[in-house]
MIVO-260252 format. One line per 4 residues: number of its first residue (from 1); their letters; for each residue y, x, z of C-alpha. Coordinates in pm, 1 decimal. Layout:
REM residues N
NUM = A = Y:X:Z ~ ...;
//
This chain:
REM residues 310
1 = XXXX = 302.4:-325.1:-818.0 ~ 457.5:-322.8:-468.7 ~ 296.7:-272.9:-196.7 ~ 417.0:-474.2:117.9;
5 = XXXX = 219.2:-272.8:441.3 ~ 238.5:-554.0:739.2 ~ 264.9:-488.1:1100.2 ~ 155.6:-765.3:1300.2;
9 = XXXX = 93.6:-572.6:1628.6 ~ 472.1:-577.5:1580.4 ~ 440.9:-899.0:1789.1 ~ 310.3:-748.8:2065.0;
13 = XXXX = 602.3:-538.5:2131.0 ~ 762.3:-731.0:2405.4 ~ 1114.7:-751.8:2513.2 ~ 1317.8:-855.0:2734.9;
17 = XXXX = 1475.8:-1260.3:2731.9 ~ 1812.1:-1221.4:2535.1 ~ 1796.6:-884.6:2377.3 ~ 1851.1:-858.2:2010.0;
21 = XXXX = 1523.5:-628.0:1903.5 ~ 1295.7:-929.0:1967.9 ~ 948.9:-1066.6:1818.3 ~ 1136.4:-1307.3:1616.6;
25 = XXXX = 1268.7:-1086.9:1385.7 ~ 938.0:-964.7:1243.6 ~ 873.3:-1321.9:1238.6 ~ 1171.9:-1435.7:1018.5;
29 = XXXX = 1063.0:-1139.4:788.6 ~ 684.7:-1248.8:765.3 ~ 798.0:-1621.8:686.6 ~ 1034.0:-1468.7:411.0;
33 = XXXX = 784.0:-1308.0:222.6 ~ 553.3:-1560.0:300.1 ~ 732.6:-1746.2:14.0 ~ 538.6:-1805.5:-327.8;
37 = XXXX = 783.3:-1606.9:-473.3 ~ 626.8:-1270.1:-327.9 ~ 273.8:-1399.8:-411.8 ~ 177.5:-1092.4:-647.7;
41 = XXXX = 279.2:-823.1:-383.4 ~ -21.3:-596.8:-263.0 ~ -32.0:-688.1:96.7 ~ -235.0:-453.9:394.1;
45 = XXXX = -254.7:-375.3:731.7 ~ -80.7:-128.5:888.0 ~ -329.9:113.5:1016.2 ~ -277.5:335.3:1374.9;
49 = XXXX = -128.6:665.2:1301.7 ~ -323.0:971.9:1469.3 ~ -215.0:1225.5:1658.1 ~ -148.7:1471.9:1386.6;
53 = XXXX = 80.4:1278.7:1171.7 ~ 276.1:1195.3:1522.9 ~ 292.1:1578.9:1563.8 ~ 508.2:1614.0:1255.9;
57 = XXXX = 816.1:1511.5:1421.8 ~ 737.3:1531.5:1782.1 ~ 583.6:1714.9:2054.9 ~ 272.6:1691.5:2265.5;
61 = XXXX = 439.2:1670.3:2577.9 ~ 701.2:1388.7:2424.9 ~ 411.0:1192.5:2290.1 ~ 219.0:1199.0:2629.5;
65 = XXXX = 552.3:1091.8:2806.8 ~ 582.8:779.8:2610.2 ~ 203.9:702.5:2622.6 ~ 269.7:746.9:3025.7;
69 = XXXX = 511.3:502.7:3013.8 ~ 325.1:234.8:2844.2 ~ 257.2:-43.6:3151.8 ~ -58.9:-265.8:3245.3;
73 = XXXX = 129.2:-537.0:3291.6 ~ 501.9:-650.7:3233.4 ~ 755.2:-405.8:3097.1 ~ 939.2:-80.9:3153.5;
77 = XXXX = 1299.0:45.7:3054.5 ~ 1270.2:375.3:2880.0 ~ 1676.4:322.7:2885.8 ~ 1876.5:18.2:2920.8;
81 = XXXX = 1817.9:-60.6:2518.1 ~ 1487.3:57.0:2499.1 ~ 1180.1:-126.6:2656.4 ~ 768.3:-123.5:2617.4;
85 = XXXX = 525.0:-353.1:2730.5 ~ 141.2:-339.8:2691.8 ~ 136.7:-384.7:2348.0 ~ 416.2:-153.7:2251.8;
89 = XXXX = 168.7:181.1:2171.2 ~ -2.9:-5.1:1920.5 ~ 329.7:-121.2:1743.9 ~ 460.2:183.3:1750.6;
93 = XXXX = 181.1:377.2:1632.5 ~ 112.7:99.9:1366.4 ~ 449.1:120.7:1258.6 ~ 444.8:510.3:1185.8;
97 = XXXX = 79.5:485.5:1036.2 ~ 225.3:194.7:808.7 ~ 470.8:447.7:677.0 ~ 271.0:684.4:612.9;
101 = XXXX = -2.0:416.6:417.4 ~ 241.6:350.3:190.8 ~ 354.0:663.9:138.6 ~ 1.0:744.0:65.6;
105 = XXXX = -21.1:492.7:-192.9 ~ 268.7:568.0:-374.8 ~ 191.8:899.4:-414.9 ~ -149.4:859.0:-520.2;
109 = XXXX = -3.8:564.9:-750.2 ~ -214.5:262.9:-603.4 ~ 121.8:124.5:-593.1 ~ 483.3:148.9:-793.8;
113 = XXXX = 670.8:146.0:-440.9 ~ 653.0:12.2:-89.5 ~ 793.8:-214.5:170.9 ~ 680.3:-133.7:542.0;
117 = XXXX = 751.8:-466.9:736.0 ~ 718.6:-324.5:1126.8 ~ 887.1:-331.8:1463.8 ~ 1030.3:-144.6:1690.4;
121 = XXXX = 1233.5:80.2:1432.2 ~ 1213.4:457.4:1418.1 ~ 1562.5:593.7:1319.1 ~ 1719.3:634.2:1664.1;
125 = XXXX = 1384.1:813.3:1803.7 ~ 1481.7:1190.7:1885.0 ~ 1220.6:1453.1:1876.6 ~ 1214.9:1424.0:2198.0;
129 = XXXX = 1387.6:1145.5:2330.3 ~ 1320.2:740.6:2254.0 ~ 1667.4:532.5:2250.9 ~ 1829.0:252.6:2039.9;
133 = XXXX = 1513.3:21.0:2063.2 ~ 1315.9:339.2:1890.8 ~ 966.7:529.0:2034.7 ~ 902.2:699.6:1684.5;
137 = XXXX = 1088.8:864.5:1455.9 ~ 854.4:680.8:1129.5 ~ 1044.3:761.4:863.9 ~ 1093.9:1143.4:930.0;
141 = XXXX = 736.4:1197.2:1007.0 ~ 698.9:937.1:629.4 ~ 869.2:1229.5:463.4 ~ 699.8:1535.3:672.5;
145 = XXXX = 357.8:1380.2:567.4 ~ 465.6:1386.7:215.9 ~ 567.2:1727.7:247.6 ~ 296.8:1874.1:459.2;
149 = XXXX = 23.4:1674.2:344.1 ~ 89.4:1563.7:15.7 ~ 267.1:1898.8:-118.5 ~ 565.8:1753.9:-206.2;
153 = XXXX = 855.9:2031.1:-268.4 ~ 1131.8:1796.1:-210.3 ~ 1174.0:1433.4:20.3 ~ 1488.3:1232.5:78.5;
157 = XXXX = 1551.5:953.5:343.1 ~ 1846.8:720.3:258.5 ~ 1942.8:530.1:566.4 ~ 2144.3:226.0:518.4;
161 = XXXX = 2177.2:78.5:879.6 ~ 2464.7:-3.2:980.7 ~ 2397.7:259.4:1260.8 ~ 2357.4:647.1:1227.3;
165 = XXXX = 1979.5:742.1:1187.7 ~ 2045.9:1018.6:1474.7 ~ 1669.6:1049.0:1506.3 ~ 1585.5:1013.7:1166.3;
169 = XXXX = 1856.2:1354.6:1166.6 ~ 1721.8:1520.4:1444.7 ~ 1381.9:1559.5:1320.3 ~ 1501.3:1660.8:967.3;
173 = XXXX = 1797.4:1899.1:1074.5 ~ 1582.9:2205.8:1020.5 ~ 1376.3:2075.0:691.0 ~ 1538.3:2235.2:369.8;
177 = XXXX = 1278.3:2041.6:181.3 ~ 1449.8:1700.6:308.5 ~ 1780.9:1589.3:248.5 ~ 1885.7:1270.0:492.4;
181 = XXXX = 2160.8:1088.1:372.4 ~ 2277.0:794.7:610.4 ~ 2515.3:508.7:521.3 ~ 2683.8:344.2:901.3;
185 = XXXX = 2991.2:186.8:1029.6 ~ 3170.2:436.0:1262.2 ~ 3265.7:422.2:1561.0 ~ 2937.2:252.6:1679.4;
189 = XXXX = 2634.2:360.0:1872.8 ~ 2471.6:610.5:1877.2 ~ 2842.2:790.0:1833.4 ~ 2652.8:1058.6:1632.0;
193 = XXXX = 2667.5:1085.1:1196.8 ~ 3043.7:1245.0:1138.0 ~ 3079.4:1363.0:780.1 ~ 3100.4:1720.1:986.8;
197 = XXXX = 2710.7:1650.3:1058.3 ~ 2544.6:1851.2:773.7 ~ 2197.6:2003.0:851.6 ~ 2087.7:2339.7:906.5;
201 = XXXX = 2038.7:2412.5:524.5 ~ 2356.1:2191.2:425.9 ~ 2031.5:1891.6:396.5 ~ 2229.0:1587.0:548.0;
205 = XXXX = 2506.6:1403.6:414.6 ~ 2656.1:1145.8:626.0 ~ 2907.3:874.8:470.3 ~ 3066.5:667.4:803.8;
209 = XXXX = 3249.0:378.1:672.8 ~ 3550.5:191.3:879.2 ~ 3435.3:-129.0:1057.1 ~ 3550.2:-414.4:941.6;
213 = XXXX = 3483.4:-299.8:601.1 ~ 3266.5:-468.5:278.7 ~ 3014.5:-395.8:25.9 ~ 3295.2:-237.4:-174.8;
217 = XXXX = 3363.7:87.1:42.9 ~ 2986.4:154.5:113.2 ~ 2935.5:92.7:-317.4 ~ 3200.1:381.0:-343.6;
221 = XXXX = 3073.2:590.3:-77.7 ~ 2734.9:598.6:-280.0 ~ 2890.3:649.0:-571.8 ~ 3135.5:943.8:-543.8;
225 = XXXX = 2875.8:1137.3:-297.9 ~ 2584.1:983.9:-226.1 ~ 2384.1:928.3:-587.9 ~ 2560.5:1295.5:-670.7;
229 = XXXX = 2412.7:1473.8:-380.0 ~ 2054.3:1277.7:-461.6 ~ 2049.1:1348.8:-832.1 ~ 2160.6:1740.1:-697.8;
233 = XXXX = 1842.4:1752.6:-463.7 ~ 1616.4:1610.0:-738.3 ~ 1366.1:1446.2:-472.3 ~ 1028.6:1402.7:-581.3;
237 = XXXX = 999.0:1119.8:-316.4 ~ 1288.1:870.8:-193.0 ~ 1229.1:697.1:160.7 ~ 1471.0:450.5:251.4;
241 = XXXX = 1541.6:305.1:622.4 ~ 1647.6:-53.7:518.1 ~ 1866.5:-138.9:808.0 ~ 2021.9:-485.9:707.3;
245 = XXXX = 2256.7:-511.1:1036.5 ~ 2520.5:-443.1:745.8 ~ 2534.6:-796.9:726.0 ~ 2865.8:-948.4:801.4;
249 = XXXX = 2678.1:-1243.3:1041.5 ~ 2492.3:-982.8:1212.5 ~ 2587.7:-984.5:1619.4 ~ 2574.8:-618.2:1699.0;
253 = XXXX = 2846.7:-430.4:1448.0 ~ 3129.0:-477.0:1234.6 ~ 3049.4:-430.2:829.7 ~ 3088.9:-761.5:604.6;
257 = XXXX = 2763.1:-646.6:358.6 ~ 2638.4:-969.4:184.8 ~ 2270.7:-1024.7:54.6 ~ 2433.0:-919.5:-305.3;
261 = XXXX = 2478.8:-506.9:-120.7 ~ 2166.7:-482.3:-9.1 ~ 2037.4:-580.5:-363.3 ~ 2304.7:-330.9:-472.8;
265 = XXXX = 2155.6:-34.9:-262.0 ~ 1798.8:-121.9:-346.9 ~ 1840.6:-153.6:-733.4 ~ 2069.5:151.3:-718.7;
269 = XXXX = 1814.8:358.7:-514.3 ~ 1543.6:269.8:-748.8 ~ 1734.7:377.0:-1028.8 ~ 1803.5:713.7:-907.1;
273 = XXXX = 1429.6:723.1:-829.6 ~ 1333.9:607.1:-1175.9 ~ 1565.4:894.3:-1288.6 ~ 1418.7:1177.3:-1078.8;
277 = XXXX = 1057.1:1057.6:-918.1 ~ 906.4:786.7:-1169.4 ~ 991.8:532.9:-934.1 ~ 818.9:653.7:-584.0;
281 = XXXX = 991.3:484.4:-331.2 ~ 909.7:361.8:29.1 ~ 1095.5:128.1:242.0 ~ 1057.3:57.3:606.6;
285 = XXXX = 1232.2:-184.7:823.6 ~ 1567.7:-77.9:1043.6 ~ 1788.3:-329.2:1205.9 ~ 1893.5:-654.7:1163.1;
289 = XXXX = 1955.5:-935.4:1436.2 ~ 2122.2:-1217.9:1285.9 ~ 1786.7:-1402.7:1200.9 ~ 1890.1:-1587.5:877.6;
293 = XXXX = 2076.8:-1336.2:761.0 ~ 1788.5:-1063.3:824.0 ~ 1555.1:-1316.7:637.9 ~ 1774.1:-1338.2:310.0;
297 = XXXX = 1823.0:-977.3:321.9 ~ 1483.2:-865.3:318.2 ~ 1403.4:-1128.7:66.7 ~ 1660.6:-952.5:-140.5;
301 = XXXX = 1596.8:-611.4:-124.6 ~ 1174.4:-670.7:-160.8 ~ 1273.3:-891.3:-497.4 ~ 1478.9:-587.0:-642.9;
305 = XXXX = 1113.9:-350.0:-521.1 ~ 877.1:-599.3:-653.5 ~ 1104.7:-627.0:-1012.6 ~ 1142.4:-256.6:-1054.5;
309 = XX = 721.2:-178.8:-1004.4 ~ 625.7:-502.6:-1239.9;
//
């Protein structure tokens, strides 16, 4: 069965009129799922991470700083993409102690795999440093809490944003047990994920792909390097950061992805994992602005989840 791990203090997480990262996204992908289609998915909570599992990734004095700059009232600019309001530590921390709930359950098989429906994302959040809408880096501390506290040997993080997971690579750079692979258009922010970008043990593989172009070039990318280099690494655990900005209506970047990639990428994830890990994925929610398109694309990629773990 899949597990869908819900984040509603997501909609607490304020920001400002206009900007892109905005409550109505995690609304568009509540009302998506909310469709009798995705009746039989295990729904819970996301519960608060604690400061251990936040420890993973980053430091004390980092988590204190963004704690400190939590306000009463209103909101404050970490940077000019980046904001919190009074409701922001509990959506953040939510969103990282989703991850690691369904990680959790996976691994304890209470459920085939996972979708983690949660904002703000984590994959731009630094060890030390919160940018691209990001205070958290969830997914790398998803696959350092399988590591450290579930034993695993062996974790990978495929990150199909149309942006670099620089955080998501930060965190991981020194990991040999975790190989981060990251699908992105480039150029585009953050400027970071050249195919020179490899990890201190030779861990990350980045595949930049030329803007402007389609499903097709990010379907060979994965298939000439990235399926080879996960089938090499022989994860016991695959984590994916299910960006959907890919999408050739969304507002912020260049790639012409259609809801028939990210069905692609799902079902071709989850058949590397059924090759190497019985199945054990996790999913968490990325980017994705243009609101329909975001909708359809989740819908998508949680119908290939929910048919694989039937």
């Amino acid at each position: 069965m899949t597990l869908l791990v819900e984040n509603p203090s997501g909609l607490d997480h304020l920001t400002p009129p206009g900007h892109p990262e905005r409550v109505e996204r995690l609304d568009a992908v509540f009302e998506a799922l909310a469709d009798p289609a995705f009746d039989d998915l295990d729904r819970m909570p996301a519960p608060m991470a604690d400061k251990a599992s936040l420890l993973l990734g980053h430091p004390q004095s980092y988590i204190d700083w963004v704690r400190g700059q939590i306000p009463d009232s209103g909101r404050a600019a970490l940077d000019p993409d980046t904001w919190v309001t009074p409701g922001s530590w509990d959506a953040a921390l939510r969103g990282v102690g989703g991850c690691l709930a369904a990680v959790d359950a996976v691994l304890d098989g209470r459920a085939g795999n996972a979708f983690v429906a949660t904002r703000p994302p984590g994959h731009h959040a630094e060890r030390v440093r919160a940018m691209g809408f990001c205070l958290f880096s969830s997914i790398a501390l998803a696959a350092r809490h399988a590591l450290e506290v579930h034993g695993l040997s062996r974790v990978a993080v495929v990150d199909f944003d149309v942006h670099h997971g620089n955080g998501t690579q930060d965190v991981l750079w020194d990991e040999p047990r975790a190989l981060f692979i990251s699908s992105h258009q480039m150029p585009l922010y953050p400027g970071t994920g050249s195919a020179s970008e490899r990890g201190a043990s030779n861990n990350v593989l980045n595949l930049p792909l030329p803007p402007g172009s389609g499903g097709g070039a990010m379907r060979r990318a994965y298939e000439t390097q990235g399926f080879d280099r996960l089938r090499a690494f022989k994860p016991e655990l695959i984590l994916m950061s299910a960006g959907f900005d890919a999408h050739a209506d969304d507002p912020l970047a260049n790639l012409m992805w259609l809801e028939e990639d990210f069905a692609w990428i799902t079902r071709s994830l989850c058949d590397v994992a059924d090759e190497l890990c019985s199945g054990r994925v996790v999913s968490t929610l990325e980017g994705g602005y243009d609101l329909p398109a975001l909708a359809a694309s989740v819908a998508v990629h949680v119908t290939e989840l929910k048919e694989r773990s039937a």
